[in-house]
C-alpha positions in Angstrom: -17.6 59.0 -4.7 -15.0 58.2 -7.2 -16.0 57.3 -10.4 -14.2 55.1 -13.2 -15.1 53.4 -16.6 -13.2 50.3 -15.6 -12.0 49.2 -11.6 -10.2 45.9 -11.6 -10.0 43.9 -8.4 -6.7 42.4 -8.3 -2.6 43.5 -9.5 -1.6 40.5 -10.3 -1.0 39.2 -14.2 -4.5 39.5 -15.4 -4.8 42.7 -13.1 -2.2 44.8 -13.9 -2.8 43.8 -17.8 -6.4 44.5 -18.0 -5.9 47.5 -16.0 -3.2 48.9 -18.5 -5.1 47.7 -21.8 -8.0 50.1 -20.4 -6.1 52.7 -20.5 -4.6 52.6 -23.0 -7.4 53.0 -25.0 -8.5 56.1 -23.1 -10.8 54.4 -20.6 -10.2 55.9 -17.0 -9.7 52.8 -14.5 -8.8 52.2 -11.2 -6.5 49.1 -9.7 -7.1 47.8 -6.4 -4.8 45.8 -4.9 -3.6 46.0 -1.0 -0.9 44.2 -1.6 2.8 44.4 -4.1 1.6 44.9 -7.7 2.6 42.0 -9.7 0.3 39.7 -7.8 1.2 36.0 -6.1 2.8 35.1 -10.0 5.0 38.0 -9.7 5.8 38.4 -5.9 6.2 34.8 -5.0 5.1 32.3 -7.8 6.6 32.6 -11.4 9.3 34.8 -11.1 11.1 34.7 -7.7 10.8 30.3 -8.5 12.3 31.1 -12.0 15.0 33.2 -9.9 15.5 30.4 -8.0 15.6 27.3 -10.6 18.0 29.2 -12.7 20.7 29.4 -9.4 20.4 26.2 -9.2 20.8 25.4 -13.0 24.1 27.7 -12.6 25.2 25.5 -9.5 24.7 22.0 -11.3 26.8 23.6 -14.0 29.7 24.1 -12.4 29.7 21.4 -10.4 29.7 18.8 -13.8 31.9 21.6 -15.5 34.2 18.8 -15.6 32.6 17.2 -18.7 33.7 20.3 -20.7 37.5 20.2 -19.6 37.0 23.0 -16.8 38.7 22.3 -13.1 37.0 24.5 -10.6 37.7 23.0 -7.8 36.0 23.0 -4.3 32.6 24.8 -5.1 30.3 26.6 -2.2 27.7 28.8 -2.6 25.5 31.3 -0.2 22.2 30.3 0.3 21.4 33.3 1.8 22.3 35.0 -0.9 21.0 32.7 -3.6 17.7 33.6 -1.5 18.1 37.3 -1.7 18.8 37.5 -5.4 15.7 35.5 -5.9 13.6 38.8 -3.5 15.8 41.3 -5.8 14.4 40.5 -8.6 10.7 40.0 -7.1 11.3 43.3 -6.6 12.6 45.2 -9.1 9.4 43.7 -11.5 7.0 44.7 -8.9 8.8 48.3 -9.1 8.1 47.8 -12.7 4.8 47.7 -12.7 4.2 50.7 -10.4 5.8 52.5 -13.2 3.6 51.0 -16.1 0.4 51.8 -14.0 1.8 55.9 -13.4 2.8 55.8 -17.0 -0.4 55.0 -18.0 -2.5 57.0 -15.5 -4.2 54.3 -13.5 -5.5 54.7 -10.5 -4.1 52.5 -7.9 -6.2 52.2 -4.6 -3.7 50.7 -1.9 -6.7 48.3 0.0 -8.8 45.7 -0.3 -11.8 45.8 -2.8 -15.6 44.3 -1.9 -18.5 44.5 -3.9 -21.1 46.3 -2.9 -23.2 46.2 -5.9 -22.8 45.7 -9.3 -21.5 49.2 -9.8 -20.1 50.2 -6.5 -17.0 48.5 -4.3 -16.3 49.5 -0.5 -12.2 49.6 -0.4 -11.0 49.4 2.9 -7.2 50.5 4.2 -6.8 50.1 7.9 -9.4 51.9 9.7 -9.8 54.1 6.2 -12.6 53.5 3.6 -13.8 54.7 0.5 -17.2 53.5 -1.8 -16.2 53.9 -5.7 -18.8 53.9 -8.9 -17.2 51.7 -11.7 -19.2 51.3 -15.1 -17.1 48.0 -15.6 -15.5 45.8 -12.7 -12.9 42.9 -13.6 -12.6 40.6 -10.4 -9.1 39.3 -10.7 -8.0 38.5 -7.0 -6.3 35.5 -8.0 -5.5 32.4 -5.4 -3.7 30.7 -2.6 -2.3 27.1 -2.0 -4.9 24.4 -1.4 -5.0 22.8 1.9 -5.6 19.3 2.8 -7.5 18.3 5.6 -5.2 16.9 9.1 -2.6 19.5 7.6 -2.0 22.5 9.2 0.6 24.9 7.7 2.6 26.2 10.3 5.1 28.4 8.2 7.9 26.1 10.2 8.2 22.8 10.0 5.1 22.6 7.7 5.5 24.8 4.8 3.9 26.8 1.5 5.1 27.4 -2.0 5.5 30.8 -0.5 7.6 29.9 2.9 10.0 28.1 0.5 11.0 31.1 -1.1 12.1 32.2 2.0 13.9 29.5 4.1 17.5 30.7 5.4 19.1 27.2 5.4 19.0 24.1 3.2 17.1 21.5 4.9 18.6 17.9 5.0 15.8 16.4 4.4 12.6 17.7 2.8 8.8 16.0 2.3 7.1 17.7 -0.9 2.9 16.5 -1.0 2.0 17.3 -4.5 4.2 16.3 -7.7 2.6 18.9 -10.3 4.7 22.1 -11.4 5.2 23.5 -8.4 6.3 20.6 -6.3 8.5 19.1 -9.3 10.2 22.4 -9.3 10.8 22.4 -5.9 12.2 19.2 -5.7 14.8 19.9 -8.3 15.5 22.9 -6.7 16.3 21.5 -3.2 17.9 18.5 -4.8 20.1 20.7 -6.4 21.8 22.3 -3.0 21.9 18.9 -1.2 18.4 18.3 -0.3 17.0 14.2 0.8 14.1 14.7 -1.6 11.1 12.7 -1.1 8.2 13.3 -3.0 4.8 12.6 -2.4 1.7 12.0 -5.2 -1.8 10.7 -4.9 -1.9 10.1 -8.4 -0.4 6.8 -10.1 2.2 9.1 -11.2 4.7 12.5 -10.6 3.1 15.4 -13.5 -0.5 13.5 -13.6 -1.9 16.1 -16.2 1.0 15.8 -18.1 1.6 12.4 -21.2 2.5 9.3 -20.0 5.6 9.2 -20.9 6.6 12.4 -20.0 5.7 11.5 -16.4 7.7 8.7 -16.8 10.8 9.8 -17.8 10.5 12.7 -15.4 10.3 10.2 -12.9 13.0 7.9 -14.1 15.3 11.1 -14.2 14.3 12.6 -10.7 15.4 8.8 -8.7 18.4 9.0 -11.2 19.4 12.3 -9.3 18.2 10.7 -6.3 15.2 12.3 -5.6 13.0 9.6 -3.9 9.0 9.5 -5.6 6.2 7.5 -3.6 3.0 7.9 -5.7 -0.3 6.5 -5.8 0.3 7.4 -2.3 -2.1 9.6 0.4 -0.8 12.0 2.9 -3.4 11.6 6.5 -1.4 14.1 8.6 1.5 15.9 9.4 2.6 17.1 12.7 5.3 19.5 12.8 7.7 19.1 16.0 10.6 21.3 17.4 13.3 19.6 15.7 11.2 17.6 12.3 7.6 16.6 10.7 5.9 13.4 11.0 3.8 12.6 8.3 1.4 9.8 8.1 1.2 8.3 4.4 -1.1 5.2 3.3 -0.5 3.2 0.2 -2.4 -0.1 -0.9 -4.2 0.3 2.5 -0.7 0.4 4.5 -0.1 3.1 6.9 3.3 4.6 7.9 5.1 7.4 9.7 7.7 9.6 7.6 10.2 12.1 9.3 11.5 15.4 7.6 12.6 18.1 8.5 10.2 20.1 6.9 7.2 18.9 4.8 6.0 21.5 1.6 2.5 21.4 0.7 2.3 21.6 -3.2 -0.9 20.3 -4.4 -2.3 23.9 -6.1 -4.5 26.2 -5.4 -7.7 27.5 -4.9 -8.9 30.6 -6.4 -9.8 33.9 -4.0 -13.3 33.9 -3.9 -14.6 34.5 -0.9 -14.8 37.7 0.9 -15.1 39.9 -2.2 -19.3 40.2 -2.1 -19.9 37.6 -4.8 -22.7 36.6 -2.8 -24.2 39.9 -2.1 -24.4 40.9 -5.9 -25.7 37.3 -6.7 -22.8 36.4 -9.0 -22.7 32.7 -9.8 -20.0 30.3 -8.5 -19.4 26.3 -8.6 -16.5 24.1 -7.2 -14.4 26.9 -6.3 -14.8 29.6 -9.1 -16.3 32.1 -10.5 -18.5 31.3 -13.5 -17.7 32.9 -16.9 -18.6 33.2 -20.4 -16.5 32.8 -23.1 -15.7 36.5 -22.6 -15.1 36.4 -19.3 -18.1 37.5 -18.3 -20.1 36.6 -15.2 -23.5 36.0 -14.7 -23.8 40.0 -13.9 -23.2 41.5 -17.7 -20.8 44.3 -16.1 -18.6 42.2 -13.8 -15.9 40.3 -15.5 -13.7 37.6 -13.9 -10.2 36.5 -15.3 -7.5 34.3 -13.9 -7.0 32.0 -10.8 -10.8 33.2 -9.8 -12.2 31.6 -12.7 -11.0 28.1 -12.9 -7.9 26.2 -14.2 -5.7 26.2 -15.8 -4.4 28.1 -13.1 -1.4 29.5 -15.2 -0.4 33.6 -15.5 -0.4 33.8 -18.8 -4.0 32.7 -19.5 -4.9 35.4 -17.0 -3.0 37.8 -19.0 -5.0 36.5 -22.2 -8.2 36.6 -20.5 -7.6 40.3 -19.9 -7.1 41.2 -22.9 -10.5 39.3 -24.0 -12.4 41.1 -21.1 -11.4 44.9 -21.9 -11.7 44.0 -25.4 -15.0 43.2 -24.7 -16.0 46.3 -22.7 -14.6 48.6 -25.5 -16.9 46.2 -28.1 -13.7 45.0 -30.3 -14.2 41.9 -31.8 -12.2 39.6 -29.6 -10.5 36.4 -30.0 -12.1 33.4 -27.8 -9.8 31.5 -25.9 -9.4 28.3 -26.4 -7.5 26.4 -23.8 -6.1 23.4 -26.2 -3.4 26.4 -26.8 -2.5 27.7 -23.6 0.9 26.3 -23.1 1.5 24.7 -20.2 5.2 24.8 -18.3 7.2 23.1 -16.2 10.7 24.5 -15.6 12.9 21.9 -13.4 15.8 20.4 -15.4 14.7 18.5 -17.3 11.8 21.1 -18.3 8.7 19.9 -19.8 6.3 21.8 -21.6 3.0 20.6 -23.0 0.2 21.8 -25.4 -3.3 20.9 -26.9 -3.7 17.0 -25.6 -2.1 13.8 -24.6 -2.4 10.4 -26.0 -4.2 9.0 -24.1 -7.1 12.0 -23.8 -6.7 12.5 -28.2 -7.7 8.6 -28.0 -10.4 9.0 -25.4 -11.9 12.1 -27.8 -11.9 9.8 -30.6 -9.1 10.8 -32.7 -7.5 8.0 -35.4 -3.7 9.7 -34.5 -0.4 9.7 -35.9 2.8 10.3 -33.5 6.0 11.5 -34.5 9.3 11.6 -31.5 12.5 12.9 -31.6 15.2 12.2 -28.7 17.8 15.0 -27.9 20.1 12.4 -27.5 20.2 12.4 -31.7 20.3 16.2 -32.3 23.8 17.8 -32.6 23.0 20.6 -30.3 21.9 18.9 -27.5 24.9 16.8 -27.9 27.4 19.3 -27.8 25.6 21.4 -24.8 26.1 18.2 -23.2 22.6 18.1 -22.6 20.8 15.2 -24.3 18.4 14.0 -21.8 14.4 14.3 -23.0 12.3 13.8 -26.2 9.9 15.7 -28.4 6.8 13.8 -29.0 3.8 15.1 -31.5 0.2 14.3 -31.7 -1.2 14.3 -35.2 -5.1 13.5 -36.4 -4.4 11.1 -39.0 -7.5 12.1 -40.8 -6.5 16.0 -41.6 -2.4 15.7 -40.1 -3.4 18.8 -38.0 -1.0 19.0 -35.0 -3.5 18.0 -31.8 -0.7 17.9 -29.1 2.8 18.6 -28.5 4.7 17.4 -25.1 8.1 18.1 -24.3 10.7 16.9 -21.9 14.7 18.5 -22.3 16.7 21.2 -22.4 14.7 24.3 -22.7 11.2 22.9 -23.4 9.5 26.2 -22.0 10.9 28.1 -25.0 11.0 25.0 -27.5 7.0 25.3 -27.1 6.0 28.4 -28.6 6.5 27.4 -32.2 4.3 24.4 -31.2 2.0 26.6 -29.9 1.9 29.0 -33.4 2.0 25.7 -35.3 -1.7 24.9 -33.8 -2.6 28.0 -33.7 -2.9 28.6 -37.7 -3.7 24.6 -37.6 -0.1 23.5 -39.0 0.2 20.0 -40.0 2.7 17.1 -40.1 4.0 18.3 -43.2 4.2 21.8 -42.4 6.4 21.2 -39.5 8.7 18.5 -41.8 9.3 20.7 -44.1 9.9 23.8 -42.2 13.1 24.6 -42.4 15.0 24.8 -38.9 18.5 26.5 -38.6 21.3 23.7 -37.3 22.5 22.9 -35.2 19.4 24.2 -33.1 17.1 22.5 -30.7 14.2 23.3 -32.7 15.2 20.9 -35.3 13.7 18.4 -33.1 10.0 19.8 -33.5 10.8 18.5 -37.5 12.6 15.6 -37.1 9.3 14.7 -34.8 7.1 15.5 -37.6 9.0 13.1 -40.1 9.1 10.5 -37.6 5.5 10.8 -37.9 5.7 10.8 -41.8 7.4 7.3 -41.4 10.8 9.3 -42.8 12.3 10.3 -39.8 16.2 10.9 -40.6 18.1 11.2 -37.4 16.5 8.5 -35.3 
């Protein structure tokens, strides 16, 4: 029997990560994964969707290139193509990591990893097996998309987040259930190539975790590009024919037939929890996770858990912060505890939105007294001369102490606006820290401090 200091279950973004911090400080460790390295975010989530959005991004560009005095002409593009470059680079990060864990000596066992006991996992490959001793183990197996009951994913007609990334034609017409990250950035993304766009939310609005009135102008840009939204409204069934899908969908108690030619289930995911012998080792579980501490830590002192297994948010990099609290933890370093009011959370169809720390509505429900600052791209310089203006920054402030308590934004590179939010409330900036910060111009980022003197009550471009 092998034996290792640390064996992580798992290659994706927590995986990989906790598996190379180990080593790195000279712990021997094994990585098990039976599938790509890189895990679901790397292989067919984050990246490949990235690859994706930014084709599309390129293809709305030219086709409005127009507005900055260039003639192209008649534009096509290969969508077979567009898909294969969006595989390339899949692949080429997944290569990566198979580097990074040779570089750094890791073990990786090509199967799939059950616990036997606290110390010992049965790997099976095929009709091969092999029982390893681990000191530590980090469960890190990550998740799947949620189902819906009278929906049966057929991979056809009735599709995944994963089947997407894979389609050979456009379709005409396309049904997406589920208006958080992934189906927003779906719809964009077929909209973009010539989709009919229809999307479909059981919440009262497209984005429901995200501010109001970020949902809201989401929304009221989405129908501007002609993507259709019906929210507040229930998916029953789908039935996926030869040549289309018919979904059933009820709304204030009315019931009626949609047709598509193909319908994408988007309403998140579930985390990989079963079939890993939690139950056998008596580690604790409820509504569809693992149970942690605040060092990751499951009920069993030596088995961690990190990422999609243990709970939203359901985001890559937390899973990648959480393994860095975990093997901290094992080696006994002090550690930093995570606190999810500054995980960043992204978005990244045009317009992108980003969000941190909490929204009006939940900083008045947790009985903050709060000051909020905006800003509208349509007033900064940049944004004006990128011809992209659409979108708002909008700050949350307690008025008591001015500490930042939430940042949401909608625009032109929100995804990368949001990390100096996110060191703002980290060291606990305040309104005047951010007014008074001085931000290169013309830059997007001026907006973050124009935001903050709106809440000051001496806002100068507004």
């Amino acid at each position: 029997m092998r034996k290792f200091d640390i064996a992580v279950l798992g290659g994706g973004p927590g995986g990989y990560v906790a598996a190379i911090k180990g080593a790195q400080f000279g712990k021997s460790v094994c990585l098990i994964e039976e599938d790509k390295l890189g895990g679901i975010c790397l292989n067919w989530g984050c990246i490949p969707t990235k690859t994706l959005l930014k084709n599309a991004e390129i293809l709305n560009y030219i086709n409005s290139s127009y507005k900055y005095g260039i003639n192209v002409g008649n534009v096509s593009f290969d969508f077979k193509l567009n898909i294969k470059r969006s595989r390339d680079v899949a692949s080429r990060l997944s290569k990566g990591i198979e580097f990074l864990i040779k570089k750094n000596n890791i073990v990786h066992i090509d199967g799939y990893g059950k616990l036997t006991s606290e110390k010992e996992i049965l790997v099976k490959k095929d009709e091969i097996s092999e029982k390893i001793y681990a000191e530590n183990v980090i469960i890190a197996t990550g998740a799947r998309p949620k189902k819906i009951p009278g929906l049966t994913l057929d991979g056809k007609k009735v599709i995944s987040s994963k089947n997407a990334l894979e389609l050979k034609t456009v379709p005409k017409k396309i049904v997406i259930i589920g208006s958080g990250a992934i189906g927003c950035e779906f719809a964009y993304y077929y909209n973009s190539f010539g989709s009919e766009v229809h999307i479909i939310e059981l919440s009262d609005r497209i984005l429901p975790l995200e501010d109001l009135e970020v949902s809201k102008e989401l929304e009221k840009n989405f129908n501007g590009k002609g993507i259709k939204t019906s929210t507040s409204t229930k998916v029953l069934k789908a039935e996926g024919l030869k040549s289309k899908v018919k979904i059933l969908i009820e709304n204030n108690d009315t019931q009626k037939y949609l047709e598509s030619e193909i319908a994408l289930l988007a309403i998140g995911v579930t985390g990989n929890i079963e079939n890993i012998g939690l139950n056998k080792v008596g580690i604790g579980t409820s509504l569809g996770k693992i149970d942690i501490n605040d060092m990751n830590q499951t009920n069993i002192p030596n088995i961690y858990a990190i990422g999609d297994v243990s709970g939203p948010p359901w985001l890559a990099h937390r899973a990648s912060a959480q393994a860095h609290v975990a093997v901290g933890h094992i080696l006994g370093n002090k550690v930093r505890i995570l606190d999810n009011l500054l995980i960043p959370g992204c978005t990244y169809c045009e317009p992108q939105v980003a969000s941190l720390g909490l929204t009006e509505e939940n900083a008045i429900k947790a009985g903050y007294q709060i000051k909020i600052g905006r800003s509208f791209f349509k007033s900064s310089g940049k944004a004006l001369a990128s011809g992209n203006t659409e979108g708002f920054i909008k700050l949350i402030f307690d008025e008591k102490y001015g500490e930042l308590i939430g940042a949401h934004i909608i625009g032109g590179q929100a995804t990368e606006l949001i990390g100096e939010l996110v060191m703002a409330k980290h060291l606990e900036a305040t309104i005047e820290d951010l007014a008074y910060t001085i931000h290169a111009h013309p830059t997007l980022s001026e907006s973050i401090m124009e935001a903050a003197l709106d809440a000051l009550g001496i806002p100068v471009h507004h």
